[in-house]
Every structure is written in structure tokens, then in C-alpha cells.
N, C-alpha and C positions, 0 to 999 in steps of 0.2 A: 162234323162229328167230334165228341169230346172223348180225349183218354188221354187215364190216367198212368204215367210211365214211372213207374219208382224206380231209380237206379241206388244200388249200395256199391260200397267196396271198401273190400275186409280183406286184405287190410286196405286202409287209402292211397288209392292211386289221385296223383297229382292232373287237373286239366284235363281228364277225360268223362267226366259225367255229363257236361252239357252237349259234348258230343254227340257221345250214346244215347241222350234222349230225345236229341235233331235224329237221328239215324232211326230210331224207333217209331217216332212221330210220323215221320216222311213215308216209308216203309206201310203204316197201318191204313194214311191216304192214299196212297198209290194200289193199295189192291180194294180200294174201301172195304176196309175193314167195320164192320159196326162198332159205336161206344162201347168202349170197356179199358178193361186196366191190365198192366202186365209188370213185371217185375227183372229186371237184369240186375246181374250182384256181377261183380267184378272181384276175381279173388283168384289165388295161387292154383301153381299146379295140383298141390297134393291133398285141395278139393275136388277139384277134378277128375284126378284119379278113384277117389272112393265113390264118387257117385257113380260114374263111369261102371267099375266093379260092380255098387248094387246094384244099379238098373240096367244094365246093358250085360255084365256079367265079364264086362271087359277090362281086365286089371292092368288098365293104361292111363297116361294124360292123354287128356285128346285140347285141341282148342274153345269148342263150344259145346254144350250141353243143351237139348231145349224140353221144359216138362210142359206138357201140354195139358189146360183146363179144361174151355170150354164151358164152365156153368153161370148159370146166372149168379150175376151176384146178389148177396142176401143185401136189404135196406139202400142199393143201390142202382142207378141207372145202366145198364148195357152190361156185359158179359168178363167174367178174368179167362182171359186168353192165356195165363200160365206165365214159367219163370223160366229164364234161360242164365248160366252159369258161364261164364266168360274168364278165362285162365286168361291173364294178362301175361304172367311171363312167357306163356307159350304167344301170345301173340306178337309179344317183344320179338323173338326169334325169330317168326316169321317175315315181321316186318321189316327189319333187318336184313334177313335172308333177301328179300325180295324189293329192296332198297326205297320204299316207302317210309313216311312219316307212322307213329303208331295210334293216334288218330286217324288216319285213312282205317287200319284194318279191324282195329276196334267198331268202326262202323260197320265194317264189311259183317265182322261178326255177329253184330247187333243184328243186320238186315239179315244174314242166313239162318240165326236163328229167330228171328221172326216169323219168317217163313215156312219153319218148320211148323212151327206151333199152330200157323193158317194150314197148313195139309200141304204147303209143297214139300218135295222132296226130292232126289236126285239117284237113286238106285238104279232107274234105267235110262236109257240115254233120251228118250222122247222127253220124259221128267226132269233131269238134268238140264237140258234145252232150256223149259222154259221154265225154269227156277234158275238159272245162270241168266237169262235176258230178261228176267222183274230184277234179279241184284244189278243187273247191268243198270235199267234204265232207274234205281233209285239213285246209286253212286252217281250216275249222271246232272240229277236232279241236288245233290248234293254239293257239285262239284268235286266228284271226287273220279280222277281218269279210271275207267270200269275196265281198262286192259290190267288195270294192278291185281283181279281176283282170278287171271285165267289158271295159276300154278293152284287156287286154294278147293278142295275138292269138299 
């Protein structure tokens, strides 16, 4: 399958985009995903927070954000699966908190919000289950130990 991963970050974060776009990649083949494109932006809290606010109505940071496409793309082969926003300082925190590298959870965020934008989701505990063992087994396939996401909700 081919897809196309564009990662930004606004402002630039150092050494984490090739990451992010192994963590993406890995992620789209492990649920086969069909060809298409998606987009991660890597950026502060206090974007986070406003999008957060508009679209959810929630006037907080949160870690990850995921907008969901789905359409064909125009002049193009396979589908935009949408954009997911990634607050790096928030993930700094966490990482920290939870004595991981910030590479590890920048992945982690990549893949959960991947996932969202594929229709898993974690609201109830049967969904949860198995959207926690797809992050599991891609952190796996990554090497990245999958006991590091059990605190990240």
C-alpha cells in the first residue's frame, strides 16, 4: 500500500519527524489501511487548546487531537484519512512523568491518533481493549516496550 504521511511542526521540534512518520506508516499497515494520505503537525499547547475549545467545546490542552477525513482524494490515488495535532509540550510532560524517551510517546500519539481517524476509539471498555492491543502490538512492531502507554488514556 502507498501513503502519503506529511509531518509539520510549528514551531520545529528537533529529531522527532522521522519518528512520527515510522509510527504512522507502521500503524496504517498493521490495520491495512487502504492508500491515502494523512497529515500530523507537531505544535504547542495553546494550539491545542483552541482547537480543543472549537471542536470539542473543550477549553483545555489536551495531548492529541485527531480530524477525521475519509474522502477521496481529488487527482489522486487512495483516500485523506485527515489530520491529527500533537502538542509536543504536553507530551514532553508526559514523557517525563512516565520516564520514557520523548520519541517513544510521540509515537504512541501518532498511533492513537491514527486510530482514531480509522474509527477505533476507547469510550467503552470492550473499544478500549481493542484500540489499547492495535497500540500495543504496533509499539511492539516498533520496538517500543507497549507497557510504556498503560497510564495514557
Amino acid at each position: 500500500m502507498s501513503y502519503d504521511i506529511n509531518v509539520q511542526a510549528d514551531p520545529p521540534y528537533t529529531g522527532s519527524a522521522g519518528d512520527v512518520r515510522k509510527a504512522a506508516e507502521e500503524t496504517l499497515k498493521h490495520v491495512n489501511a487502504p492508500a491515502g494520505s494523512l497529515s500530523v503537525i507537531l505544535t504547542d499547547e495553546k494550539t491545542l487548546q483552541a482547537a480543543n475549545r472549537q471542536y470539542a467545546g473543550i477549553d483545555e490542552t489536551t495531548d492529541v487531537l485527531s480530524f477525521s477525513d475519509g474522502e477521496k482524494m481529488p487527482d489522486a490515488e487512495g483516500i485523506y484519512f485527515g489530520d491529527i495535532l500533537i502538542a509536543v509540550p504536553v507530551a514532553e510532560k508526559q514523557a517525563l512523568r512516565q520516564q520514557h524517551p520523548l520519541r517513544e510517546e510521540l509515537c504512541l500519539l501518532t498511533i492513537h491518533g491514527i486510530l482514531h481517524l480509522l474509527g477505533y476509539d476507547h469510550g467503552e471498555q470492550v473499544e478500549k481493549g481493542l484500540m489499547w492491543s492495535q497500540q500495543g502490538a504496533i509499539l511492539t512492531k516498533l520496538e517500543i516496550d507497549s507497557s510504556m502507554m498503560e497510564m495514557t488514556s
